[in-house]
KETITOR-757557 format. One record per residue (C-alpha): residue number from 1; z, x, y. Coordinates in Angstrom, 2 decimals, always signed. Each point is the difference from the previous one (the first is absolute). Example, Ala and Ser with C-alpha at 12.3 -4.5 7.8 and 13.67 -1.06 7.14 Angstrom:
2
+-----+---------+---------+---------+
! seq !      up !    east !   north !
+-----+---------+---------+---------+
!   1 !   +7.80 !  +12.30 !   -4.50 !
!   2 !   -0.66 !   +1.37 !   +3.44 !
+-----+---------+---------+---------+
REM end
This chain:
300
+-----+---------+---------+---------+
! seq !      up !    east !   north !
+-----+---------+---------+---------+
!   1 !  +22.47 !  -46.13 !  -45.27 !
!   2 !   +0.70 !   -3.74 !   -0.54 !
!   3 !   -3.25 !   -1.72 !   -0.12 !
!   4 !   +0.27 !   -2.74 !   +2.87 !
!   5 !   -3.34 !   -2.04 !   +0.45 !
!   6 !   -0.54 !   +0.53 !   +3.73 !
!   7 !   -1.88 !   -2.71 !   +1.84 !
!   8 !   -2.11 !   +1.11 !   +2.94 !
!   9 !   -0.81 !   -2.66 !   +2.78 !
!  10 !   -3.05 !   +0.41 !   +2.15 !
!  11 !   -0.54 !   -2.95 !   +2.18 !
!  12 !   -3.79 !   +0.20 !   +1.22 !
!  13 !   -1.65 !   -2.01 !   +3.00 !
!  14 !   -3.47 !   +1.05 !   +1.33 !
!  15 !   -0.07 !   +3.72 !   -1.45 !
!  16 !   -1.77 !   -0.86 !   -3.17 !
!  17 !   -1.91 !   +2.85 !   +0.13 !
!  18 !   +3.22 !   +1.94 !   +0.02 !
!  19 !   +1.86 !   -1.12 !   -2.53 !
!  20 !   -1.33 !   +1.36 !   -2.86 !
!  21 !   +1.47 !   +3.99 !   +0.76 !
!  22 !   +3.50 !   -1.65 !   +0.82 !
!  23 !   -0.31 !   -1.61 !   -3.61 !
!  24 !   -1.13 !   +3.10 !   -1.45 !
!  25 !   +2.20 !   +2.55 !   +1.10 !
!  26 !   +3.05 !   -2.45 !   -1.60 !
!  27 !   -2.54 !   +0.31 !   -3.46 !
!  28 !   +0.37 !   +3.99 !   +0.52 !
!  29 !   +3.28 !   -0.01 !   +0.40 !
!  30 !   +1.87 !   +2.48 !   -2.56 !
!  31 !   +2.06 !   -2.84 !   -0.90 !
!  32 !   -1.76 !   -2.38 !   -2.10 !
!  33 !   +2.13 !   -2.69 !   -0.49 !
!  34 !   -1.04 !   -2.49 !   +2.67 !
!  35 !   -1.62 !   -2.76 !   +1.09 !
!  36 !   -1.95 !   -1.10 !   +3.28 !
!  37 !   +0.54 !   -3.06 !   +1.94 !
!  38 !   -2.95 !   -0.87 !   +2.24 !
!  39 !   +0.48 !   -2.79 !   +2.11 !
!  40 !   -3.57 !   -1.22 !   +1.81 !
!  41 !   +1.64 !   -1.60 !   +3.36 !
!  42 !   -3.54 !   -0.61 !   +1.30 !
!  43 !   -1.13 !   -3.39 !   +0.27 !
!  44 !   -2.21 !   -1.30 !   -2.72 !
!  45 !   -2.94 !   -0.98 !   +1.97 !
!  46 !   -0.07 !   +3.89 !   +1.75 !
!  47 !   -2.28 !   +1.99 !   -0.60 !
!  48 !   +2.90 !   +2.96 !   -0.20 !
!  49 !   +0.89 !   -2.66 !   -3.30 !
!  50 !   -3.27 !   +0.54 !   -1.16 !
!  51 !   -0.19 !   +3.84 !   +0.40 !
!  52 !   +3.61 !   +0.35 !   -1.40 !
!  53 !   -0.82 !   -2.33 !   -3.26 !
!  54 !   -3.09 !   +2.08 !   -0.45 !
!  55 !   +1.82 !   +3.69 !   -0.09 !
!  56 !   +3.21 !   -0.85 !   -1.71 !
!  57 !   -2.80 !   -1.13 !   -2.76 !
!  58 !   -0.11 !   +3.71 !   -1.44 !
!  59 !   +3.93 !   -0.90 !   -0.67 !
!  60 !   -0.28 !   -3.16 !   -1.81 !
!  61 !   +0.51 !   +1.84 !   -3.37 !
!  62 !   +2.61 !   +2.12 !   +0.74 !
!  63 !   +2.95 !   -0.73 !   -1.12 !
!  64 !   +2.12 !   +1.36 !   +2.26 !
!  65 !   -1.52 !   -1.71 !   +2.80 !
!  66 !   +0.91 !   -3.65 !   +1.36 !
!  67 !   -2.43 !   -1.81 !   +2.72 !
!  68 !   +1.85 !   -2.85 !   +1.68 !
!  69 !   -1.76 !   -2.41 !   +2.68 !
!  70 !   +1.61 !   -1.74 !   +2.70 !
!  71 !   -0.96 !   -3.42 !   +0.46 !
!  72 !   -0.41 !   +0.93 !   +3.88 !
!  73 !   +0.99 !   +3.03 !   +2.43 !
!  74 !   +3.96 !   +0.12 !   -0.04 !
!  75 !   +0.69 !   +3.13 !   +1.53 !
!  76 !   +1.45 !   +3.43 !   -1.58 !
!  77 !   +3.34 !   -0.39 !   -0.55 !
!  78 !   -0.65 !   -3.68 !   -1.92 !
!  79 !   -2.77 !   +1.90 !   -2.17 !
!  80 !   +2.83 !   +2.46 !   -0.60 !
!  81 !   +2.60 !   -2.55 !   -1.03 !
!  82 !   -3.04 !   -1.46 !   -2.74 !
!  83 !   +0.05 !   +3.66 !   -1.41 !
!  84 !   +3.58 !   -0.11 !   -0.54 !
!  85 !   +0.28 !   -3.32 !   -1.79 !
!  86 !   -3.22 !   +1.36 !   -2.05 !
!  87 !   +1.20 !   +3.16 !   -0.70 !
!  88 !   +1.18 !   +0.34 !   -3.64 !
!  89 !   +1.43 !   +3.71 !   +0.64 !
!  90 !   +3.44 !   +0.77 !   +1.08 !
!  91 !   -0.56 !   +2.27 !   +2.61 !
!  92 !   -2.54 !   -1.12 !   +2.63 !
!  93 !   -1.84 !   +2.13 !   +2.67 !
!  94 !   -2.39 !   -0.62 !   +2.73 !
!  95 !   -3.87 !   +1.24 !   +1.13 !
!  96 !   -1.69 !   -1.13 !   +2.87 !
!  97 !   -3.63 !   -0.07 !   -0.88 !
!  98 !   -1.56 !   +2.38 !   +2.16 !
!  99 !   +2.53 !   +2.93 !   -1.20 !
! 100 !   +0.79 !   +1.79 !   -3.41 !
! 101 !   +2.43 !   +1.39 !   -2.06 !
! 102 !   +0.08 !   +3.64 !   -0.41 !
! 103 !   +0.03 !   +0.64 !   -4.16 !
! 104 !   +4.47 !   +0.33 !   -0.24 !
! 105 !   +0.56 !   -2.61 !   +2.69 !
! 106 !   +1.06 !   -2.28 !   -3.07 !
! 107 !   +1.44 !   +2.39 !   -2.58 !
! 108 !   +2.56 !   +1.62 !   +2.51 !
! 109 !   +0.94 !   -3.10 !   +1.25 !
! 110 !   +1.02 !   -1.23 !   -2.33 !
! 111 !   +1.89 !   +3.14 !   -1.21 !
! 112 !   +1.92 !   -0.10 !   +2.96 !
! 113 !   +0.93 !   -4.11 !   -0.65 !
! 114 !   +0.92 !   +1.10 !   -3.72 !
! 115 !   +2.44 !   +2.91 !   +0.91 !
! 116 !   +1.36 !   -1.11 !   +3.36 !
! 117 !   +1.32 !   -3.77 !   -1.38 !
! 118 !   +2.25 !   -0.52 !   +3.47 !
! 119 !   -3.41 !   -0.20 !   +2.34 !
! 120 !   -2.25 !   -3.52 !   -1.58 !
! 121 !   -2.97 !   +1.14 !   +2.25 !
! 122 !   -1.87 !   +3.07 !   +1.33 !
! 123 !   -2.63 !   +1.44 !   +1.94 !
! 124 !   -1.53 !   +2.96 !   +0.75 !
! 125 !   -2.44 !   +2.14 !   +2.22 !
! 126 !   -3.62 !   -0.62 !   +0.80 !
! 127 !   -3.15 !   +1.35 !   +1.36 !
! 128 !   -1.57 !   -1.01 !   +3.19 !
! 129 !   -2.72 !   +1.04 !   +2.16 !
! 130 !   +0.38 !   +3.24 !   -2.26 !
! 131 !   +3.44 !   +0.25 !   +1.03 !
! 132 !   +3.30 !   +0.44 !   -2.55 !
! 133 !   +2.89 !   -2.40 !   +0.86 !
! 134 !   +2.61 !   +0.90 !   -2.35 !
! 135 !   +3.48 !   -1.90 !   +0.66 !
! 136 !   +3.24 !   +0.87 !   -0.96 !
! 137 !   +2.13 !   -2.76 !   +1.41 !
! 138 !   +1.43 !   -2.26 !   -2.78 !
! 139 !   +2.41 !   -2.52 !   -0.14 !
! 140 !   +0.98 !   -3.27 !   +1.82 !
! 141 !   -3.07 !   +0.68 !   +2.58 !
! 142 !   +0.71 !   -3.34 !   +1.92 !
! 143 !   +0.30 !   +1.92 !   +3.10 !
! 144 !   -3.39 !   +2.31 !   -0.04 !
! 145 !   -1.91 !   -2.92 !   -1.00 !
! 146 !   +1.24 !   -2.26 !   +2.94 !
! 147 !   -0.04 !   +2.62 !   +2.43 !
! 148 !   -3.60 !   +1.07 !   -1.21 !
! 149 !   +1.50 !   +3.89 !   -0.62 !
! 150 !   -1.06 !   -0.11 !   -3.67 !
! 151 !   -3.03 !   -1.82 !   -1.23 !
! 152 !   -0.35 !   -0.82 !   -3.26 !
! 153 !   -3.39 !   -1.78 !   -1.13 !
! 154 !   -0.59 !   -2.15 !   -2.57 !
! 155 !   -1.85 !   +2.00 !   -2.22 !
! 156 !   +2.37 !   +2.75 !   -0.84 !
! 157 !   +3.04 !   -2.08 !   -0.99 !
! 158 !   +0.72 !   -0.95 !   -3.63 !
! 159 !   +2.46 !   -2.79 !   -0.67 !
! 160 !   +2.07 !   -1.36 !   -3.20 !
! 161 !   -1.73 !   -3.37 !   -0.29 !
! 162 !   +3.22 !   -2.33 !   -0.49 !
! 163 !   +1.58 !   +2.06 !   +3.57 !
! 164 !   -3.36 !   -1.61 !   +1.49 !
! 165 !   +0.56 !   -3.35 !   -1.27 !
! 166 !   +3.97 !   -0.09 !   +0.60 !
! 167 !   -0.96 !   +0.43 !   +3.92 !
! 168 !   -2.73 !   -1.98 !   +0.19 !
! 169 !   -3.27 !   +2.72 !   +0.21 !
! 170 !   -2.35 !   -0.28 !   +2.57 !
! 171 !   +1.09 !   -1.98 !   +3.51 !
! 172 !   -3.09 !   -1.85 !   +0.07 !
! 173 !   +0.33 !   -1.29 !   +3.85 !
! 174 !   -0.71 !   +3.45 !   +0.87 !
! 175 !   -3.74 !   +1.30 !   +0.52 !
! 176 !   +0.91 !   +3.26 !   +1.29 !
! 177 !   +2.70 !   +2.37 !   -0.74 !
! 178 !   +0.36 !   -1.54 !   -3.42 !
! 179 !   +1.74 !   +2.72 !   -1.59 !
! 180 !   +2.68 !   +0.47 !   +2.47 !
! 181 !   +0.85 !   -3.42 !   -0.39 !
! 182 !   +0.01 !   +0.56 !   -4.44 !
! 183 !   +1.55 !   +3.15 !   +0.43 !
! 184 !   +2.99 !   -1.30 !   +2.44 !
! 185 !   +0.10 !   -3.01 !   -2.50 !
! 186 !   +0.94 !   +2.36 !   -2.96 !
! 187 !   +2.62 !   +1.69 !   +2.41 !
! 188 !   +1.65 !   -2.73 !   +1.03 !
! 189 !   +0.32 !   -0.89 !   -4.17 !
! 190 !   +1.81 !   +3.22 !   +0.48 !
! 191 !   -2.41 !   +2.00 !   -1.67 !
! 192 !   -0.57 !   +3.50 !   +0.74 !
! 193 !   -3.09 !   +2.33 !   -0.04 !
! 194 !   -0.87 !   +3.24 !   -1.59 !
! 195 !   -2.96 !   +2.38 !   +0.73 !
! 196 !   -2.32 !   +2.55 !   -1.28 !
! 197 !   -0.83 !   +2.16 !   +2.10 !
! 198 !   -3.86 !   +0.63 !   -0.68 !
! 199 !   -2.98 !   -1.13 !   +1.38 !
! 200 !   -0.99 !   -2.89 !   -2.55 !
! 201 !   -2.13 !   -2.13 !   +1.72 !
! 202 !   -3.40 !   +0.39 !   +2.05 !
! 203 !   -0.81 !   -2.40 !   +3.03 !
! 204 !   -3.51 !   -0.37 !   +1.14 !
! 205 !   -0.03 !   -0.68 !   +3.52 !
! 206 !   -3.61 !   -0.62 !   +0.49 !
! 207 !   +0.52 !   -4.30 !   -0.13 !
! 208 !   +2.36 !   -0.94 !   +2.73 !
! 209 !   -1.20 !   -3.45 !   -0.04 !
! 210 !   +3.31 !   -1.52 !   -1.32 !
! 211 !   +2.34 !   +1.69 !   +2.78 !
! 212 !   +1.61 !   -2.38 !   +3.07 !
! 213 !   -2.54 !   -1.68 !   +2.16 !
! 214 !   +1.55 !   +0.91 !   +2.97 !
! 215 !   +3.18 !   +0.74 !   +2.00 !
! 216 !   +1.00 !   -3.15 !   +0.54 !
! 217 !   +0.16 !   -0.52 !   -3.57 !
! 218 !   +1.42 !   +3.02 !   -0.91 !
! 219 !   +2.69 !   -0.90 !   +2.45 !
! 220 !   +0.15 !   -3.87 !   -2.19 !
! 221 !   +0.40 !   +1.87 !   -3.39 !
! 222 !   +2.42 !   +2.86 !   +1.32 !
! 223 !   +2.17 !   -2.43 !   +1.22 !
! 224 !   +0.43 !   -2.56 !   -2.90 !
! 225 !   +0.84 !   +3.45 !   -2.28 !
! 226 !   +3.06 !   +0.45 !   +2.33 !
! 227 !   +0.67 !   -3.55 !   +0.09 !
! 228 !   -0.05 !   -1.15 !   -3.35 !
! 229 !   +2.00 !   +2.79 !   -1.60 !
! 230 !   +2.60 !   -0.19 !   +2.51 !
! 231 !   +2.88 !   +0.62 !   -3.23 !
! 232 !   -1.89 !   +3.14 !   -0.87 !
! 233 !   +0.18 !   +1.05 !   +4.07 !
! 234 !   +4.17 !   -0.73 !   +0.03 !
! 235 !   +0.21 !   +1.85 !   -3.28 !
! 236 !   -0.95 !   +3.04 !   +1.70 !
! 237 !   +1.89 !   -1.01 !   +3.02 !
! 238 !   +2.86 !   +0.16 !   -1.85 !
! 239 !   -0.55 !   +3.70 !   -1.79 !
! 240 !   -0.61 !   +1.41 !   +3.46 !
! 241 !   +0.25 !   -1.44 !   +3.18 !
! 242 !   -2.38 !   -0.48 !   +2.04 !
! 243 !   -2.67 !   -0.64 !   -2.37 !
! 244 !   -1.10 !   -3.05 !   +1.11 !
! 245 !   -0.65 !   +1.52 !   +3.71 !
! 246 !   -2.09 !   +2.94 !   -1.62 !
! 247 !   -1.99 !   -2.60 !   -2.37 !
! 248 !   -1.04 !   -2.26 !   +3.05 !
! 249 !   -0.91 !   +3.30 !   +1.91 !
! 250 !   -2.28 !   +1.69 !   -2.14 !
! 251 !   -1.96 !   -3.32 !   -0.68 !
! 252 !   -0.21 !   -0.79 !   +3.20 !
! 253 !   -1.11 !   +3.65 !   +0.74 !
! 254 !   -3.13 !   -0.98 !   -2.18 !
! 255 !   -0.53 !   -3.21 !   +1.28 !
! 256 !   +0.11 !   +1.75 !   +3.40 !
! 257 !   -2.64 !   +2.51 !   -0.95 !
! 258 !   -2.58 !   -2.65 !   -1.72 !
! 259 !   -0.08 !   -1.47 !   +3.23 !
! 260 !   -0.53 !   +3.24 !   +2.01 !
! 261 !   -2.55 !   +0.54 !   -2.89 !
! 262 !   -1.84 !   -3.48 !   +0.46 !
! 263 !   -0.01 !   +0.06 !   +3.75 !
! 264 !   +2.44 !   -2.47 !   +0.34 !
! 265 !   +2.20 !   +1.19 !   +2.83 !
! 266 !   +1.44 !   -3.49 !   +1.16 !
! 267 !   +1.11 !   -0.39 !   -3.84 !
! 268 !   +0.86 !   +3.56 !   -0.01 !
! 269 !   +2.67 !   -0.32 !   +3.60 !
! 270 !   +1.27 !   -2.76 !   -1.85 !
! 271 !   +1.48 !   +1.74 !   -2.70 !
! 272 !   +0.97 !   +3.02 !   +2.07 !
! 273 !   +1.82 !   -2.42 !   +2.54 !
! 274 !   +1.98 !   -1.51 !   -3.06 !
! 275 !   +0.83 !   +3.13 !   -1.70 !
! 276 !   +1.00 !   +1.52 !   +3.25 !
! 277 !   +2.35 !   -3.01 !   +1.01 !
! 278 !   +1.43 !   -0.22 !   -3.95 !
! 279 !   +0.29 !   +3.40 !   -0.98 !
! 280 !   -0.98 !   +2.76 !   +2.48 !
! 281 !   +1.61 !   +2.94 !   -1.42 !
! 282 !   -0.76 !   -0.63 !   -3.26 !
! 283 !   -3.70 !   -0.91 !   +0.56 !
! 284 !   -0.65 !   +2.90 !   +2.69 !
! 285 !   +1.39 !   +2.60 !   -2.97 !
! 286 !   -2.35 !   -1.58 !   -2.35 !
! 287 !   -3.05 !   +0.58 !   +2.16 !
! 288 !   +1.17 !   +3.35 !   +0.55 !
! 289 !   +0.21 !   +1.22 !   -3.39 !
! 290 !   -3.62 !   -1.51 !   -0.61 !
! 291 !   -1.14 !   +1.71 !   +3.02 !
! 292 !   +1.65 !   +3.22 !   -1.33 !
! 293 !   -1.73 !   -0.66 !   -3.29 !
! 294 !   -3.33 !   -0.23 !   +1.41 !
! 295 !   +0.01 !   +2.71 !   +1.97 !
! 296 !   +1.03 !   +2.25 !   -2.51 !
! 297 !   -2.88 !   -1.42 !   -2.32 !
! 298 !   +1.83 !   -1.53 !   -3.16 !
! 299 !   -0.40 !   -3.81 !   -1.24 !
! 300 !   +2.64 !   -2.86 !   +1.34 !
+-----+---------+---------+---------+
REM end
């Protein structure tokens, strides 16, 4: 195997106690060529900036390990784009820091870059509330990330560093859905995506303190996905028709149900009303199918 220095990002920001098991299941990893980008996006007066200053400290003399500081909270997908333009590897990957690597997360990855030159990035499965996800969709995915039909999360997808900075990285005016916006980025470059289908990655579930405030935001964040990647959306549009229709639908479908979820049934006629005047057929066969998929028990 060619030995490309992989760079591992973990952005960190009020999980300091945390972070230490994301940085050391990339140490474990059966690929040892790598290095570790932490970028501290707390602000310096915090006491999370404290805490995380304090454990990183059994790091400071490893060499494969790199603690960077924000001068003040930036957000995610800015601590992100500092990895990148600190990352001396070629290949870059991603870690939130309350998850972990599983040991060959790295190794095959990388494999899979080296043999299958046509695809520039790749993700694979994870683990989730002790749950296997293991995809198998690969591609130009523009379509199942709008659409929200396949999610990919940041922290199984591994990336040849110059793709990232050709596109741009990280869209840094988002706060949520951060990597849909980098992955439909990278699309619209006319990249495409391969996968391995394993379960790579664990997610611990148990701090929920960085998910959207509300429905109202949600509904905010959801929207300025659809609207800023607008070429990504007629790109589809024009592979199949009536793309654009099912996008709007199944996002709106969520948007619906956060409201039903939050109580918020004026908000919640609203976007029924609108659906039902835009696109009735297409919006009453999208609640159908979910319905169908609830009853019979599997995940939407």
């Amino acid at each position: 195997m060619n030995n490309e220095l992989v760079s591992v990002i973990i952005p960190s920001y009020k999980r300091s106690e945390m972070l230490p098991r994301a940085v050391k299941s990339v140490l474990a990893q059966t690929y040892k060529n790598i290095e570790i980008i932490v970028v501290d996006d707390n602000d310096p007066d915090s006491l999370w900036r404290r805490d995380t200053e304090k454990r990183m400290n059994q790091f400071k003399n490893n060499c494969h390990v790199k603690y960077i500081c924000h001068e003040k909270n930036k957000n995610g997908s800015v601590a992100r784009n500092t990895g990148i333009k600190n990352a001396s590897g070629s290949i870059i990957a991603f870690l939130d820091d309350d998850d972990e690597y599983l040991p060959t997360k790295i190794e095959k990855q990388v494999s899979f870059l080296l043999e299958h030159p046509e695809y520039k990035a790749v993700y694979s499965g994870w683990i989730r509330a002790n749950k296997k996800i293991i995809p198998t969709h690969q591609g130009d995915l523009s379509y199942d990330i709008l659409s929200g039909n396949n999610i990919i999360y940041t922290n199984v997808i591994m990336m040849w560093k110059k793709c990232a900075e050709e596109f741009g990285g990280w869209d840094e005016s988002f706060i949520r859905n951060q990597e849909a916006a980098f992955l439909l980025r990278y699309f619209d470059a006319g990249y495409k995506i391969g996968v391995v289908s394993e379960a790579l990655v664990i997610f611990d579930i148990t701090d929920r303190s960085n998910v959207a405030a509300n429905s109202i935001v949600n509904e905010k964040q959801m929207m300025q996905l659809i609207n800023n990647y607008t070429k990504a959306m007629n790109r589809c549009e024009t592979t199949k028709k009536g793309s654009r229709k099912r996008i709007i639908c199944s996002r709106k479908k969520g948007i619906f149900l956060s409201y039903i979820k939050d109580k918020k049934y004026k908000e919640a006629t609203e976007v029924l009303i609108e659906m039902l005047s835009d696109y009735p057929v297409c919006f009453c066969w999208t609640m159908l199918k979910y319905g169908i998929k609830r009853i019979s028990g599997k995940n939407y």
